[in-house]
C-alpha positions in Angstrom: -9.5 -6.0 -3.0 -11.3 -2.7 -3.3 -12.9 -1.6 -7.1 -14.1 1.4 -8.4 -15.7 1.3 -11.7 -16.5 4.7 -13.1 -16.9 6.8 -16.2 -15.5 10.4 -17.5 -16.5 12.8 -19.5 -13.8 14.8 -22.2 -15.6 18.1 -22.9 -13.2 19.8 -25.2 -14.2 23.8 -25.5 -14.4 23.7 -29.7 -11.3 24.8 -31.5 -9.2 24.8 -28.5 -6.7 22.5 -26.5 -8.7 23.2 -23.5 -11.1 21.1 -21.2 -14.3 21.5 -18.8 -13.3 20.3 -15.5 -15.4 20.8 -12.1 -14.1 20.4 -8.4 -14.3 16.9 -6.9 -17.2 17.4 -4.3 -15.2 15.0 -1.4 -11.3 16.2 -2.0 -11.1 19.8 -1.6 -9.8 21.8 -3.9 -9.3 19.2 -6.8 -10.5 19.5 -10.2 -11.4 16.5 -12.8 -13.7 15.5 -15.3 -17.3 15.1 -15.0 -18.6 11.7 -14.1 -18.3 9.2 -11.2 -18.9 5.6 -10.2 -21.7 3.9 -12.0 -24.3 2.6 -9.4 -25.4 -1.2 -9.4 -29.2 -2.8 -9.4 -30.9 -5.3 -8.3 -30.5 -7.8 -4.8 -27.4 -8.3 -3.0 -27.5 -11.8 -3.5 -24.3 -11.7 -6.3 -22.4 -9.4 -4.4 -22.9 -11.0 -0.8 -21.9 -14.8 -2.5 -18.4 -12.7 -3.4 -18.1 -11.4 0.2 -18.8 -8.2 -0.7 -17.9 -4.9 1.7 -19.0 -1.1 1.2 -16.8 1.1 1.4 -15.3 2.5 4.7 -13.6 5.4 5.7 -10.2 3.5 6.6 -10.1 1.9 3.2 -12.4 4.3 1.0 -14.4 7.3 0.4 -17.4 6.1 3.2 -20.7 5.4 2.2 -23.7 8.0 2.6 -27.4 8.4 0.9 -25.8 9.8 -2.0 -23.1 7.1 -2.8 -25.7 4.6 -1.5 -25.1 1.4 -4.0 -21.5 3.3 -6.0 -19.6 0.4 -7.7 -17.0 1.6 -5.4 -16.6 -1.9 -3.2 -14.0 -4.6 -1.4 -14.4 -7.9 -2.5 -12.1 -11.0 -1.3 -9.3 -10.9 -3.8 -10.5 -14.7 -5.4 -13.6 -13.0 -6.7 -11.7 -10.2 -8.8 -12.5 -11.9 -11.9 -15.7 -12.7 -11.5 -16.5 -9.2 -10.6 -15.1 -7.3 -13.7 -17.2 -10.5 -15.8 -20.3 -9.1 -14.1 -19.5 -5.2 -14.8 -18.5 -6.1 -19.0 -22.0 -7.9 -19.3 -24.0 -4.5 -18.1 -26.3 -6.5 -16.0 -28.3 -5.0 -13.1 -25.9 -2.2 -13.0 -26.1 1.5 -14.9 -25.2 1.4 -18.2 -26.0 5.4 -19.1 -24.1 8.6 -18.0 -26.5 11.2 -18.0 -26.9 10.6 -14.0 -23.8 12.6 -13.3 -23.9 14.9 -15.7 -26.7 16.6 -14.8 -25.5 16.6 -10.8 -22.1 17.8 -11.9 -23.3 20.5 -14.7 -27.0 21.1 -14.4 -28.2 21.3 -11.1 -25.2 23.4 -10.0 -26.1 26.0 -13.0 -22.7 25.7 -14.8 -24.1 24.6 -17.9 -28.0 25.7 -19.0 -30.4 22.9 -18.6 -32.2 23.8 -21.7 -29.8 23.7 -23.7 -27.9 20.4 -22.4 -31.1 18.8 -21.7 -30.4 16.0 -24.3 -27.5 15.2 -24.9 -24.9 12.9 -27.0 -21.5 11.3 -26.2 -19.7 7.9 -27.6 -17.8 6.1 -25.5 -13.7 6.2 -26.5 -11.5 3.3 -24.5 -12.1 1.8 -21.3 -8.8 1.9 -19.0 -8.3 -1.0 -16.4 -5.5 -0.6 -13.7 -5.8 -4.1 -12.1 -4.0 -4.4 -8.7 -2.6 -1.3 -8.0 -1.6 -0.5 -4.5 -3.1 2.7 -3.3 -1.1 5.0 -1.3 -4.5 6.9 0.1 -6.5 3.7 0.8 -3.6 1.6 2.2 -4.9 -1.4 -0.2 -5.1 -2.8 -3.5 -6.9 -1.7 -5.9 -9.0 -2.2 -9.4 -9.5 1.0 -11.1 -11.7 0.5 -14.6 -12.6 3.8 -16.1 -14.9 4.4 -19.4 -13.6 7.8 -20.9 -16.5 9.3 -22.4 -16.7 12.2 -25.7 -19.2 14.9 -25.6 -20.6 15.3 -28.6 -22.3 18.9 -28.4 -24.5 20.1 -31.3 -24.1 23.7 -32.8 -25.8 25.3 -30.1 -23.8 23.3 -27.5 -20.3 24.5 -28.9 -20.9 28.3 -29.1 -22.8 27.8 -25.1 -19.6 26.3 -24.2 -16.9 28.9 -26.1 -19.0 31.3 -23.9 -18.2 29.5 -20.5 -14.8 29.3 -21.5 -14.6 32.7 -22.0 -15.6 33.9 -18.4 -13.3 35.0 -15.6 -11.7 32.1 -13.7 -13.7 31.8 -10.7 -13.4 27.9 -8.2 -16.3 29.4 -6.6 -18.1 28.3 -9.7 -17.3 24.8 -9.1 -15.5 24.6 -12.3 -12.7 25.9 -14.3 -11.6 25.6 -18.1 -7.7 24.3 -18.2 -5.4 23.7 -21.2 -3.7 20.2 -22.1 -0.4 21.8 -20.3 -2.6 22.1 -16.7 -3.4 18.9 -17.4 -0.3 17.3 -17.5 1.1 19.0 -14.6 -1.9 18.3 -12.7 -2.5 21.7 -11.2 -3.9 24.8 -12.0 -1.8 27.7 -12.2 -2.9 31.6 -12.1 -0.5 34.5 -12.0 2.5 32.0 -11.9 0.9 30.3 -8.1 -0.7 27.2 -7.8 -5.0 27.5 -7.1 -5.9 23.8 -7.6 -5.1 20.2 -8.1 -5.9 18.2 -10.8 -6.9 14.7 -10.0 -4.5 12.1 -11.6 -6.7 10.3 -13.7 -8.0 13.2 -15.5 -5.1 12.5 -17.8 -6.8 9.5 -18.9 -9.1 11.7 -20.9 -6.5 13.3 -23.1 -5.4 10.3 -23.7 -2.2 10.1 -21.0 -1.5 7.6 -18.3 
C-alpha cells in the first residue's frame, strides 16, 4: 500500500476568485498549489517493524537527496492503520509548513523574502482518500492531504494583487488562475491549452 501525506496551501489573490499556483518541479508542465509531503523524524525502527519501502520509480516518484525521508512510502497493507495513528499523533514527523513554502515561493524569487519572511496560515480540513487505485503508480493508494489558508497581512495582500497583475509567464514557475481553470484543470490562454492543473488542486477550493 503506498501513502503520501502532504499539505497545500490556498493563496487567494484578495478580492478575487483567483489563486497562486506554481509548476510541479517532477511532472512537467503541471501547475498546483504550494506544498508537498511532510518529511518524518527520528530512527527507522517504527517504520521498518511495518515493513516499510521507499519509494521507487515503478511504483512512485523515486527517491533522491531532496525527497530523502518524504512521507511518501509502501507499507504492507495490514499496517495501514497503524500508519495514519502515527501521522494524527504528530510524533517524530513535521508538523509546520513553512519548509515548502519558502522552496516553492522564496528561493525561486516569486514572492519577496522580506516581506513573506513570517508568515500565518490556519489549517482548514484534512482530506483522506483511503485505498484508491492509482492509474500512474499501478497500486493502491492512501492519499491524506491538510489544505492550508494563507493568512497575509496588509502588506502581504497588496504584494500579492501586484503579482497577480503581471503578464502570464510559466517561465516564472508560476501562474495566477481563476476558480473556472480550476475546475477544468488546465490553463487556457488565447482559447489553447498552456498547462495542466494537478487534480487535487481542487481540494483547495473546496472540490473533490
Amino acid at each position: 500500500m503506498r501513502f503520501s501525506i502532504s499539505y497545500l496551501f490556498r493563496i487567494k489573490i484578495p478580492n478575487t476568485n483567483s489563486y497562486l499556483l506554481v509548476l510541479n518541479r517532477r511532472i512537467d508542465n503541471q501547475l498546483q498549489p504550494v506544498g508537498g509531503v511532510y518529511k518524518r523524524y527520528g530512527d527507522d525502527k517504527l517504520f521498518e517493524k511495518w515493513e516499510y519501502t521507499p519509494d521507487s520509480k515503478k511504483n512512485g516518484l523515486d527517491v533522491d537527496e531532496e525527497s530523502s525521508e518524504d512521507l511518501r512510502f509502501k507499507v504492507k497493507g495490514k499496517h495501514v492503520i497503524d500508519v495514519i495513528k502515527w501521522f494524527e499523533e504528530g510524533k517524530e514527523r513535521e508538523i509546520s509548513a513553512e519548509r515548502e513554502f519558502y522552496e516553492e515561493l522564496l528561493k525561486p524569487g516569486i514572492l519577496d523574502k522580506n516581506i513573506f519572511n513570517n508568515i500565518k496560515y490556519k489549517h482548514l480540513k484534512r482530506v483522506s482518500k483511503n485505498l484508491k487505485w492509482s492509474e500512474h503508480f499501478s497500486c493502491y493508494e492512501v492519499l491524506i492531504y491538510d489544505i492550508l489558508e494563507l493568512l497575509p497581512s496588509e502588506q502581504q495582500k497588496e504584494h500579492l494583487k501586484q503579482l497577480s497583475t503581471q503578464s502570464l509567464d510559466l517561465n516564472k514557475g508560476y501562474a495566477i488562475v481563476n476558480f473556472d481553470d480550476i475546475e477544468q484543470l488546465r490553463l487556457l490562454n488565447n482559447g489553447k491549452q498552456i498547462a495542466r492543473i494537478g487534480e487535487h488542486t481542487k481540494l483547495t477550493i473546496n472540490k473533490n
